[in-house]
C-alpha positions as CSV (number, residue, x, y, z in Angstrom):
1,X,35.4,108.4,53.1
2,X,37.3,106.5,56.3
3,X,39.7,104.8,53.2
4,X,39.9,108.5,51.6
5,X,40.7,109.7,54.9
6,X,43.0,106.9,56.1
7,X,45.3,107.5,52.8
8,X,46.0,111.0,53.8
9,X,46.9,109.6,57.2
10,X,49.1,107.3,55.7
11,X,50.6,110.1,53.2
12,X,51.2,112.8,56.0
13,X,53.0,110.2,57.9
14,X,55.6,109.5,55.4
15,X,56.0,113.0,54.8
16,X,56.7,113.3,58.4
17,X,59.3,110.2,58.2
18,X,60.8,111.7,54.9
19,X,61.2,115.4,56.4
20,X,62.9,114.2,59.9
21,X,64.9,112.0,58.2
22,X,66.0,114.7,55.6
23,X,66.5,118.3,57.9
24,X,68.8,117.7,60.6
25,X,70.1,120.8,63.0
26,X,73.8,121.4,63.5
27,X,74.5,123.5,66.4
28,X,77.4,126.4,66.1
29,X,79.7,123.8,68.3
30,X,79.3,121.0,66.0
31,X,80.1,120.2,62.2
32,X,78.2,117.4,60.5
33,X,80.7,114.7,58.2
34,X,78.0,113.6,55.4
35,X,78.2,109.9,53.8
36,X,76.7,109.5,50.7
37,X,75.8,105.5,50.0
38,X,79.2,105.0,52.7
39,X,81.1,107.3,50.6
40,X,82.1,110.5,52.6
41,X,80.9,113.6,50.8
42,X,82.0,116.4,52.8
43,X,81.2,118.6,56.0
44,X,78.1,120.4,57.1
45,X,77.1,123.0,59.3
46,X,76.3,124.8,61.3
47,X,72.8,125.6,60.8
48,X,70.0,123.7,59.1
49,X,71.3,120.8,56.9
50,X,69.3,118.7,54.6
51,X,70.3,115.5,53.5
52,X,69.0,113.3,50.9
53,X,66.2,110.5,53.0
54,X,67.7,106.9,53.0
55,X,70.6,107.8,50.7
56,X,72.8,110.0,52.9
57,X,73.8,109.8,56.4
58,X,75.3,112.4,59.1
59,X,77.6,112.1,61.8
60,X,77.8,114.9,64.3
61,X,81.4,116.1,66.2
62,X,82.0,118.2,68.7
63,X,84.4,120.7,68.4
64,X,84.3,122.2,72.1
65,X,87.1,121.3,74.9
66,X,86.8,117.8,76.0
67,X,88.2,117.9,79.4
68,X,88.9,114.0,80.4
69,X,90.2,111.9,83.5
70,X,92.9,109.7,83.0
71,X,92.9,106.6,85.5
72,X,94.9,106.0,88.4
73,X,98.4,104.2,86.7
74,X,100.5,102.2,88.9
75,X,104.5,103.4,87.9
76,X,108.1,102.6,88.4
77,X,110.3,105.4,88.7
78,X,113.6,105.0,86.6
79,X,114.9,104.9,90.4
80,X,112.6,102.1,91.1
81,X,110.0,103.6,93.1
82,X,106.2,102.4,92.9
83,X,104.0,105.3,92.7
84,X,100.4,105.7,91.7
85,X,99.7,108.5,89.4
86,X,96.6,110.0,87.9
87,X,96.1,113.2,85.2
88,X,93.6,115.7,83.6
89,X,93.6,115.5,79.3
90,X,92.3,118.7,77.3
91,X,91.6,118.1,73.9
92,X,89.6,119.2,71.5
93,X,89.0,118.0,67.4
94,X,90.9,120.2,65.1
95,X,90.0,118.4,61.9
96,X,86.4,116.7,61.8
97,X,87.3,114.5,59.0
98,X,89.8,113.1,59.9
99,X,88.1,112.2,63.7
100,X,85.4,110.5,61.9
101,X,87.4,108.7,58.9
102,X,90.6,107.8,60.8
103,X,89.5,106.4,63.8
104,X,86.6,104.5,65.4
105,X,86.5,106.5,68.9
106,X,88.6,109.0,69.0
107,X,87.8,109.8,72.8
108,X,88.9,106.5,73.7
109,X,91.4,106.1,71.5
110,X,92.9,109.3,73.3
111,X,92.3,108.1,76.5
112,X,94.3,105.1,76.2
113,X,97.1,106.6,74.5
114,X,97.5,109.3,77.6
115,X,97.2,106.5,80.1
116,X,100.1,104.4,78.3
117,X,101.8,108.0,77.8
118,X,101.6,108.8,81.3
119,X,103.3,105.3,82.4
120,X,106.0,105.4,80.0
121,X,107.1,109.2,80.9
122,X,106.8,108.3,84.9
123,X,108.9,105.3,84.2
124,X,111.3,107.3,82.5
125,X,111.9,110.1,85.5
126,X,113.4,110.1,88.9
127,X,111.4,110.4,92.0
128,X,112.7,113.9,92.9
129,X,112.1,114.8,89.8
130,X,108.5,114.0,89.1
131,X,107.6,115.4,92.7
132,X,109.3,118.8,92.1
133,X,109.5,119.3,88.4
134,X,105.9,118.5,87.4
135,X,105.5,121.2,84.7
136,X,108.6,119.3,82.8
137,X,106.4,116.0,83.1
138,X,103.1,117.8,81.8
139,X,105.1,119.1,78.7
140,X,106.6,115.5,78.0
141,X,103.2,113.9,78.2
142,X,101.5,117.0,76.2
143,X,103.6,116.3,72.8
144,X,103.9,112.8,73.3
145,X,100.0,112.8,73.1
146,X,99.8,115.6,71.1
147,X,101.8,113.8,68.2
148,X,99.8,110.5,68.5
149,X,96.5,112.4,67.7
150,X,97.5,114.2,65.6
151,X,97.1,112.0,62.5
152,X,93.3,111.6,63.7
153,X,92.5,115.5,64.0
154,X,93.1,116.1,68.0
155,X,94.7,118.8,69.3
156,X,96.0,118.2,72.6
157,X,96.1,121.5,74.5
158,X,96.9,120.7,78.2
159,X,97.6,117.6,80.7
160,X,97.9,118.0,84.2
161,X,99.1,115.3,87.0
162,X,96.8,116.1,89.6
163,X,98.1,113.4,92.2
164,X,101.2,111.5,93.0
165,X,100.6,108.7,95.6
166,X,103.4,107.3,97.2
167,X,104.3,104.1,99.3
168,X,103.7,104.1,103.2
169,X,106.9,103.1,103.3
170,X,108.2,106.0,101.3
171,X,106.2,108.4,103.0
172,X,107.9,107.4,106.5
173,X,111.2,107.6,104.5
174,X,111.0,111.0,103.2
175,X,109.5,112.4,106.6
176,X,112.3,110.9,108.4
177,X,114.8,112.3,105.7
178,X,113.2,115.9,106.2
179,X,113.3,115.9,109.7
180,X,117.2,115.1,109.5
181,X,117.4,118.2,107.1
182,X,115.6,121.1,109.6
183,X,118.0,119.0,112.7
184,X,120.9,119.6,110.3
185,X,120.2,123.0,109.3
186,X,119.1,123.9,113.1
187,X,122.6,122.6,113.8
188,X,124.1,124.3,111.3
189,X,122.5,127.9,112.4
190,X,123.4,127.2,116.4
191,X,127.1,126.6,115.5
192,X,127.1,129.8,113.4
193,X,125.9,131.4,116.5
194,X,128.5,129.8,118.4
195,X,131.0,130.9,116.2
196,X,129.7,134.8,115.9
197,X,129.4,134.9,119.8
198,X,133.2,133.2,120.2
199,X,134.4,135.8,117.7
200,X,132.7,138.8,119.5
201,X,134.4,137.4,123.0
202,X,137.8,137.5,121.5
203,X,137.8,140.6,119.7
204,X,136.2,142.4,123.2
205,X,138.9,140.2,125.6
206,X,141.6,142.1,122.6
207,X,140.1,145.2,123.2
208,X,140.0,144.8,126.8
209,X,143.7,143.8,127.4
210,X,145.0,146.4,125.7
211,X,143.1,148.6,128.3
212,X,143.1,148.3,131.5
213,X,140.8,150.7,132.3
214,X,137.8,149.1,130.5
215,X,138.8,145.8,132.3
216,X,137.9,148.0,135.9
217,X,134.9,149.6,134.2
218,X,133.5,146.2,133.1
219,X,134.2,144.7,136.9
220,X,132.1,147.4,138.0
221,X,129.3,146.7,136.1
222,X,129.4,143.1,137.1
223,X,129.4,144.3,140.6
224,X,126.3,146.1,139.7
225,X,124.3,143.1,138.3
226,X,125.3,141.2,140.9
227,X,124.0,143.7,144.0
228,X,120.4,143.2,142.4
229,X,120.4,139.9,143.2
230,X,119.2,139.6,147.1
231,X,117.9,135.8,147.3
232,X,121.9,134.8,146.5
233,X,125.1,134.8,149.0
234,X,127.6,135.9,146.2
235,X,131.6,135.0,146.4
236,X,133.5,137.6,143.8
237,X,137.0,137.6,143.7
238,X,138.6,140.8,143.8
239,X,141.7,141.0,141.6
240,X,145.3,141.7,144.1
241,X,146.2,144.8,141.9
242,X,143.1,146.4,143.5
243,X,143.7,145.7,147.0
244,X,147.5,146.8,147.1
245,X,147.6,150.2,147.3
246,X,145.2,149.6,150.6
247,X,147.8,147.3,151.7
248,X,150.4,149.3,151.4
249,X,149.4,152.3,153.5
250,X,148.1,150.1,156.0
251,X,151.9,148.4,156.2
252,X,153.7,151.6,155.9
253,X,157.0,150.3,157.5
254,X,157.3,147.3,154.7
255,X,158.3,150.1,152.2
């Protein structure tokens, strides 16, 4: 009885083996690229997927977004400025087969060809233009890497430079150029000012001379601010035309 009994131990177990090795589960994310004694036989999935024990052989990809860091790269600008760059990769396999037949890892394959894109596209652009145009440098990188996995069944969908480190040295430079920039443009504004005020003055000193009376009325008013004033002894001159008609009557023989 214990060897009867021990058989169908033995016999259950291989069953087990044979059936886990045979059914495998493919989830709705995921296709399954069947080899068939090494020679590929097709794609399965999703959903339950039996394979023949011992004779055929699944590999599983993932067909969701992979969303990937790419390392820090140390660049030369084409205006020979060291800057330290990093980036965001989105990808995500397009063609199964050809990411499991064409190339050994296509994760790292892709990572390496963004990090080498990245330094070749940063070495390739001005400083000004990497800090201020960095959609144009995301494109560039985008179908650069876009068209080197291709061939291996990636779809590159988006990369982003998330951060653009520059020299202390640089830094100091650009904060002393900006500084100059708002002194210039303060300048600049004051001196427009100076202009508008000096152009104001003339055209009132034309309108002015050509009338006499405003020239009295205007002397009154000065008269006027200047009375409010009490913690001041105040000298105004008082201009001869006004003061010669009292001169006269008080000389009336002179006439």
């Amino acid at each position: 009885m214990q060897i009867g009994w021990l058989l169908y131990f033995i016999i259950a177990l291989v069953v087990i083996i044979v059936l886990s090795a045979a059914i495998k589960i493919v989830q709705e994310y995921e296709r399954g690229g069947v080899f068939r004694l090494g020679r590929f036989v097709g794609l399965r999935g999703p959903g339950l997927v039996l394979i023949i024990p011992f004779i055929e052989r699944m590999r599983k990809i993932d067909l969701r977004v992979i969303t990937m860091d790419v390392p820090q790269q140390e660049c030369m600008t084409m205006d020979n400025v060291t800057v330290t760059v990093d980036a965001v990769i989105y990808f995500r396999v397009v063609e199964p087969a050809d990411a499991i037949l064409k190339v050994l890892d296509y994760i790292k394959a892709t990572s390496l060809l963004a990090q080498t894109t990245l330094r070749n596209v940063v070495g390739q652009s001005e400083l000004d233009e990497l800090l201020a145009h960095r959609d144009r440098l995301n494109e560039k990188i985008q179908v650069v890497v876009d068209e080197g996995t291709n061939p291996w069944g990636i779809k590159v969908s988006m990369v982003e430079v998330k951060d653009v480190e520059l020299p202390e040295t640089m830094k100091r430079a650009m904060a002393a150029q900006a500084e100059a920039e708002r002194d210039r443009r303060a300048k600049v504004v004051h001196a427009e000012g100076e202009f508008q005020a000096a152009q104001k003055l003339t055209d009132a000193a034309q309108i002015i001379g050509t009338q006499p009376a405003a020239l009295q009325l205007r002397y009154l008013q000065a008269l006027t601010a200047i009375a409010t004033e009490r913690t001041n002894t105040i000298l105004f001159p008082i201009p001869l035309d006004m003061i010669t008609p009292f001169l006269a009557r008080a000389n009336p023989e002179k006439k």
